[in-house]
C-alpha positions in Angstrom: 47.7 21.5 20.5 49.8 19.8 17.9 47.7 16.5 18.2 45.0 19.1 17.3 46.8 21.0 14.8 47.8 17.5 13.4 44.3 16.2 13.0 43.9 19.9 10.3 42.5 18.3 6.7 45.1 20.8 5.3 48.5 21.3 6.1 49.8 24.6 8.9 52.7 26.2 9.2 54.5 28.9 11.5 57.3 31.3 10.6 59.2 34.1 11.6 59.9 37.7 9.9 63.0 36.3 8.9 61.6 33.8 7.2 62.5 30.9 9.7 60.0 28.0 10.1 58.9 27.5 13.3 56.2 24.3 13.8 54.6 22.8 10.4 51.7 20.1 11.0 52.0 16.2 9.8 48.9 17.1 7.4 52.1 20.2 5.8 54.7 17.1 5.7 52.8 14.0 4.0 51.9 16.8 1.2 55.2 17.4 0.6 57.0 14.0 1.2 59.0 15.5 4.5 57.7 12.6 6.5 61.0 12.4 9.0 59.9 15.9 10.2 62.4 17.9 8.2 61.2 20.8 8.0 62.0 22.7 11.1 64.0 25.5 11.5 64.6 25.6 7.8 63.4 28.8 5.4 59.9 28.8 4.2 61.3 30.7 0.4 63.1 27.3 0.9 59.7 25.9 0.0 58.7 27.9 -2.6 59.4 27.5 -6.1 61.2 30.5 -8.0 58.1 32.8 -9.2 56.5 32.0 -5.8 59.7 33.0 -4.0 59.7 36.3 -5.7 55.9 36.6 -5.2 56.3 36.0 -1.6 59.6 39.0 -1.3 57.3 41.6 -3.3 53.6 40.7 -2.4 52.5 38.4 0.1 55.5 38.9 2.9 54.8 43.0 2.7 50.9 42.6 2.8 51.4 40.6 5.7 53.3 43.3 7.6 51.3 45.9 6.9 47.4 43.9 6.9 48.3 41.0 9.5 46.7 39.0 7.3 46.5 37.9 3.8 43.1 35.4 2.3 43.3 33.2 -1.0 46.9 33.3 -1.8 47.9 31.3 -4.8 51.4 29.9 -4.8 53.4 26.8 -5.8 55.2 25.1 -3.1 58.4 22.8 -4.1 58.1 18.8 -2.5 61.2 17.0 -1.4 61.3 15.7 -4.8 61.3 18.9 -6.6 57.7 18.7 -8.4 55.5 21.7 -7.9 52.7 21.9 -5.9 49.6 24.7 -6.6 48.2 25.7 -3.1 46.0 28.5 -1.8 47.1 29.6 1.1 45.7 31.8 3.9 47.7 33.7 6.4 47.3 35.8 9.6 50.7 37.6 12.2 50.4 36.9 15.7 51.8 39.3 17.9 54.5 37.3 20.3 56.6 39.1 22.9 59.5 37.9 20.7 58.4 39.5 18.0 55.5 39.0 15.5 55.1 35.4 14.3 52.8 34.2 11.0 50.5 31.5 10.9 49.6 29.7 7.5 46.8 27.1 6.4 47.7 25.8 3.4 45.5 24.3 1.0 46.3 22.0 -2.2 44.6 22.5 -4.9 43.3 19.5 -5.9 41.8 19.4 -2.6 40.2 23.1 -2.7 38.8 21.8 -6.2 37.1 18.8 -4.0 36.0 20.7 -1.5 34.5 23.0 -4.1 32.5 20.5 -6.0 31.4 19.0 -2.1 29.9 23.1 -1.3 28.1 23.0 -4.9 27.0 19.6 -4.2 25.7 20.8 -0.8 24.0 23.9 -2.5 22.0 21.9 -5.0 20.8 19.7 -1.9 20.3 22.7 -0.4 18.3 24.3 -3.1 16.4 21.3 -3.8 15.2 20.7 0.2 14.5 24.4 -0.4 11.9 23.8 -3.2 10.7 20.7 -1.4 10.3 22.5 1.3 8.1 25.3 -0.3 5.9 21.9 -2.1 5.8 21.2 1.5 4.5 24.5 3.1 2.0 24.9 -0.5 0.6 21.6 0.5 0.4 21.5 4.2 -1.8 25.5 3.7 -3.9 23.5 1.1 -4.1 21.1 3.8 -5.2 23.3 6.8 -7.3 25.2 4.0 -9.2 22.3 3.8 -9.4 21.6 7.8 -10.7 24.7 8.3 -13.5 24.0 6.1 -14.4 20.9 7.2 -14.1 21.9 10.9 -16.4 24.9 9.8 -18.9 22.8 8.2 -18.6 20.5 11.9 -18.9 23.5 13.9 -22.6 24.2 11.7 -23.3 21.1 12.0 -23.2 21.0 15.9 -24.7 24.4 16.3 -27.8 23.3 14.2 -28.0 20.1 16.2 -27.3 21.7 19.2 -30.1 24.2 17.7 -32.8 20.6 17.4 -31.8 19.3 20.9 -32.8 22.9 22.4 -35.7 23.3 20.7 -37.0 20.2 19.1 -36.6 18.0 22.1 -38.3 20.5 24.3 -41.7 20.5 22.7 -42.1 16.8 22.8 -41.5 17.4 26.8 -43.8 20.5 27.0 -46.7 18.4 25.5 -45.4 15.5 28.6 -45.8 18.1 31.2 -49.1 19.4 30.0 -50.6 16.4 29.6 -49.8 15.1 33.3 -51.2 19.2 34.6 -54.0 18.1 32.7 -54.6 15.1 34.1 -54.1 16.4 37.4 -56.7 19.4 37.1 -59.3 17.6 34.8 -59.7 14.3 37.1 -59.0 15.5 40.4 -61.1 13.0 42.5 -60.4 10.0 40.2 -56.7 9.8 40.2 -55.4 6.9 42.8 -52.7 7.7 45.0 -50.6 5.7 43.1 -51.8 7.4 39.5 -50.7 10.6 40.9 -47.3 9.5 42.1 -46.9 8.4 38.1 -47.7 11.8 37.3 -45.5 13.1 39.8 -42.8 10.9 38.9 -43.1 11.7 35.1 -43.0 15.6 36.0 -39.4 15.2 37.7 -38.0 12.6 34.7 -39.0 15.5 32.4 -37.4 17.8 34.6 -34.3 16.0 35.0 -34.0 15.7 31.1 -34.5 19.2 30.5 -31.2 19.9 33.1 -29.5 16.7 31.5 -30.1 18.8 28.0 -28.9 22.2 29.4 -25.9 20.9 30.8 -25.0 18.6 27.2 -25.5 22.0 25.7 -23.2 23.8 28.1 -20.5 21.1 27.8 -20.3 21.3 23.9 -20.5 25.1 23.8 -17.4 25.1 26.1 -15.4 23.7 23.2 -16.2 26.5 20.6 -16.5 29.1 22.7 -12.8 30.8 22.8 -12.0 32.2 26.8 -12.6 36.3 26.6 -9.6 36.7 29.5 -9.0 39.5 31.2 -7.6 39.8 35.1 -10.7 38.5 37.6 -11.4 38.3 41.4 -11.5 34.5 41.7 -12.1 34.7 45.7 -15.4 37.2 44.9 -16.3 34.4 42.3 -16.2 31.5 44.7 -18.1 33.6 47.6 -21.0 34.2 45.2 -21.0 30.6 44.3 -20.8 29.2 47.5 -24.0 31.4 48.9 -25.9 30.3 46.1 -25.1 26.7 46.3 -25.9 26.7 50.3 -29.3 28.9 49.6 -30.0 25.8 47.2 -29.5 23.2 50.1 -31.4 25.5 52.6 -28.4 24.2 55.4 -26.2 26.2 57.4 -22.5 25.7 56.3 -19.5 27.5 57.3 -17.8 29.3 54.2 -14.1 30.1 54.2 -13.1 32.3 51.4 -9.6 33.5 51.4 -9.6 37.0 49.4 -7.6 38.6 46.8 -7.1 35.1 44.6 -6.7 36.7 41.0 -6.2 35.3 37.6 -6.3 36.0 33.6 -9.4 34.0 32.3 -12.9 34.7 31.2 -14.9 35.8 33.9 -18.4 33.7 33.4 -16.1 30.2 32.4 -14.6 30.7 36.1 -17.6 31.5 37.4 -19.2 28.5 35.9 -16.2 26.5 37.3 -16.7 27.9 40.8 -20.3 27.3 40.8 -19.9 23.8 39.4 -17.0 23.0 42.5 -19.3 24.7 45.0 -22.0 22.8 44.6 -20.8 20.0 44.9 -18.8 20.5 47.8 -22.2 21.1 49.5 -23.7 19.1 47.8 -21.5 16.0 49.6 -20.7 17.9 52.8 -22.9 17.5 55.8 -25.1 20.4 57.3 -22.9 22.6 59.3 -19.5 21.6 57.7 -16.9 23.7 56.6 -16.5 25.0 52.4 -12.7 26.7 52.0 -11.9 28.4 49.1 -8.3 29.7 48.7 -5.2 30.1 45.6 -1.6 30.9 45.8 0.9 31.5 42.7 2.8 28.8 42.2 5.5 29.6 39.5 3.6 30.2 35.8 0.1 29.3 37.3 -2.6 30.3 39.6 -3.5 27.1 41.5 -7.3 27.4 43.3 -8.5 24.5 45.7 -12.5 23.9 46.6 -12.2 21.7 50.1 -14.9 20.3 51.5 -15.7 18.1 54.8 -17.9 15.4 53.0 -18.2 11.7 52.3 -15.0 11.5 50.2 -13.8 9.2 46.9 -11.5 6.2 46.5 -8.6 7.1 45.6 -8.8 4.3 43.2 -11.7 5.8 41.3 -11.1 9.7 41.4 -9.5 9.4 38.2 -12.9 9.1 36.6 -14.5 11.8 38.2 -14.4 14.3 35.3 -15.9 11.7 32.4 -19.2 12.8 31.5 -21.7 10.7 33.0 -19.4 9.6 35.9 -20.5 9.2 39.3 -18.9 7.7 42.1 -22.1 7.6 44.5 -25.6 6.2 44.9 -28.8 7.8 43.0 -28.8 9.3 46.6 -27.2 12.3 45.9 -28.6 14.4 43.1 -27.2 15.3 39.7 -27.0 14.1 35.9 -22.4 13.4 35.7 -22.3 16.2 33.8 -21.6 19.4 36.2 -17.6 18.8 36.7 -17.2 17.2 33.1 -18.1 21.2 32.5 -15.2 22.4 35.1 -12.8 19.8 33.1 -13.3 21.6 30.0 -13.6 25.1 31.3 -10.0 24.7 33.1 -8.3 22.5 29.7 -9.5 25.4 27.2 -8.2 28.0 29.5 -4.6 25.9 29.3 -4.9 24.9 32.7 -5.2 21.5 34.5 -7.7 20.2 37.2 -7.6 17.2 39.6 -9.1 15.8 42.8 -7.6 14.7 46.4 -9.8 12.9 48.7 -10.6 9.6 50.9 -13.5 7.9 51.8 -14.6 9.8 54.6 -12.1 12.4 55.0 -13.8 15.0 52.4 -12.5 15.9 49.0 -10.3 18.7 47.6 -10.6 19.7 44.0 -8.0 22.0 42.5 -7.3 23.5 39.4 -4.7 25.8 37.9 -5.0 28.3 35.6 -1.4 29.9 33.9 -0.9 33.2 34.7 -0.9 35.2 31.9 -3.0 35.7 28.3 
């Protein structure tokens, strides 16, 4: 304690009612030339000069008693050389079971005038990272003012392209399709085999851009589209996707939906999501194997896994799984890259996360968690 006491940027000192100085600090001593310690057990109107002394008997000393404490007391102490030394000092009893005991920080006031001029110092910095503060906030509003806008002006500018690629691009297709059903129906016994598999094969390239343009369109809706949450039956979600998605493959598979799963999100994103998984799950799984659906809480989140039985990823590649356009199989299996891209950005707006476990051969199991509140 005194190491502490001694380490005080003003000086401390302890006294009894009878005036009787207990324990002063080294800070007390240097400020008044007692550097051998000398202080100690003598009296503390000892240290005060006359009009102090009698300041102390009539003022301080009886405030003291009756307050246990006294705040901004100005008196003149006497150094060991006699000069006089101006001091505020602030004082508080402390209750002992030898009777009552007063503790004193004392102040000089050349240093209090320091210490002043430092806390108006600090006030004007204060004051002026105040107003640069406000510049600041003025500035960075203008700023986000401006965002807005442009992001506004972006957002029209997808929308009416989104607008040209729905609508625009479709008519050039249209004309594609009818051409080829008129080619068909016009020139029925002059078509070659092979003519007709041209035909054929230009119907399903129109086809497949039309779903390549549906799904764009999905994809870059997700991102302005804000989630409309409220609590939904994940499991009921996932069963309805999974009976579509085997209907689709005309197979027999064995579904596994575990009940109950519930989360906070909007209802058609999810069931996007769950379509989007389910799909391809059986989409990759042979006939007869086994789809599983199921979710647990797991702290904050709601995590959901699609499991399937099918060919499997490398481990090495999975990573790119949800990149637009990605695909990690042969022109074998059916699809445009595009269909868990969607799930990605579904789960990220939501908050949430999504990844992939799987080997080559041993199946896949996609899993995504969604936090569990609004």
């Amino acid at each position: 304690m005194d190491e502490v006491l001694d380490r005080l940027p003003g000086g401390f000192l302890t006294f009894r009612d009878d005036g009787l100085i207990i324990a002063t600090n080294r800070t007390l001593l240097e400020m008044l030339g007692y550097g051998d310690g000398g202080l100690s057990g003598g009296s503390i109107e000892a240290l005060l000069t006359l009009p102090s002394r009698i300041f102390y008997q009539t003022h301080l000393f009886p405030l003291l008693k009756i307050q246990d404490r006294v705040d901004e007391i100005y008196l003149t102490l006497r150094t060991r050389s006699g000069e006089g030394l101006p001091v505020l000092l602030n004082a508080r009893t402390i209750p002992t079971g030898t009777g009552a005991q007063h503790e004193c920080l004392i102040i000089p006031m050349q240093s209090r005038d320091k210490y002043e001029e430092e806390i108006l110092h600090a006030k004007r910095v204060a004051e002026q990272a105040v107003e640069e503060l406000e510049g600041l906030k003025a500035s960075l509003e203008e700023r986000v003012r401006e965002r807005t806008s442009d992001l506004k002006q972006l957002l029209s500018e997808l929308n009416g392209l989104n607008y040209s690629i729905a609508h625009n691009l479709r008519a050039p297709m249209r004309a594609i399709l009818s051409t080829s059903a008129v080619l068909r129906s016009e020139y029925p016994g002059s078509l070659s085999e092979d003519q007709i598999n041209l035909l054929d094969r230009q119907k399903l390239n129109v086809e497949t851009l039309s779903s390549l343009i549906d799904d764009l369109l999905q994809l870059s809706r997700i991102g302005i589209q804000l989630p409309v949450k409220e609590q939904i039956d994940v499991s009921s979600l996932a069963m309805q996707a999974a009976v579509e998605a085997v209907a689709d493959r005309q197979a027999e598979f064995t579904l596994s939906i575990c009940p109950g799963v519930t989360a906070w999100a909007d209802p058609n994103m999810i069931a996007t999501v769950c379509a989007g998984l389910m799909s391809n799950a059986v989409k990759y799984s042979p006939r007869g194997g086994t789809i599983t659906f199921c979710g647990q809480q797991n702290g904050a989140e709601i995590v959901c896994f699609v499991k399937d039985e099918g060919i499997g990823m490398d481990p090495q590649h999975i990573h790119h799984i949800f990149e637009p356009f990605a695909r990690l199989h042969g022109e074998e299996f059916p699809g445009n890259g595009i269909g868990l891209a969607v799930v990605d950005r579904i789960i990220r707006h939501h908050g949430g996360k999504v990844w992939v476990e799987s080997e080559v051969g041993k199946g896949s199991t996609f899993l995504f968690a969604l936090p569990d509140s609004n």
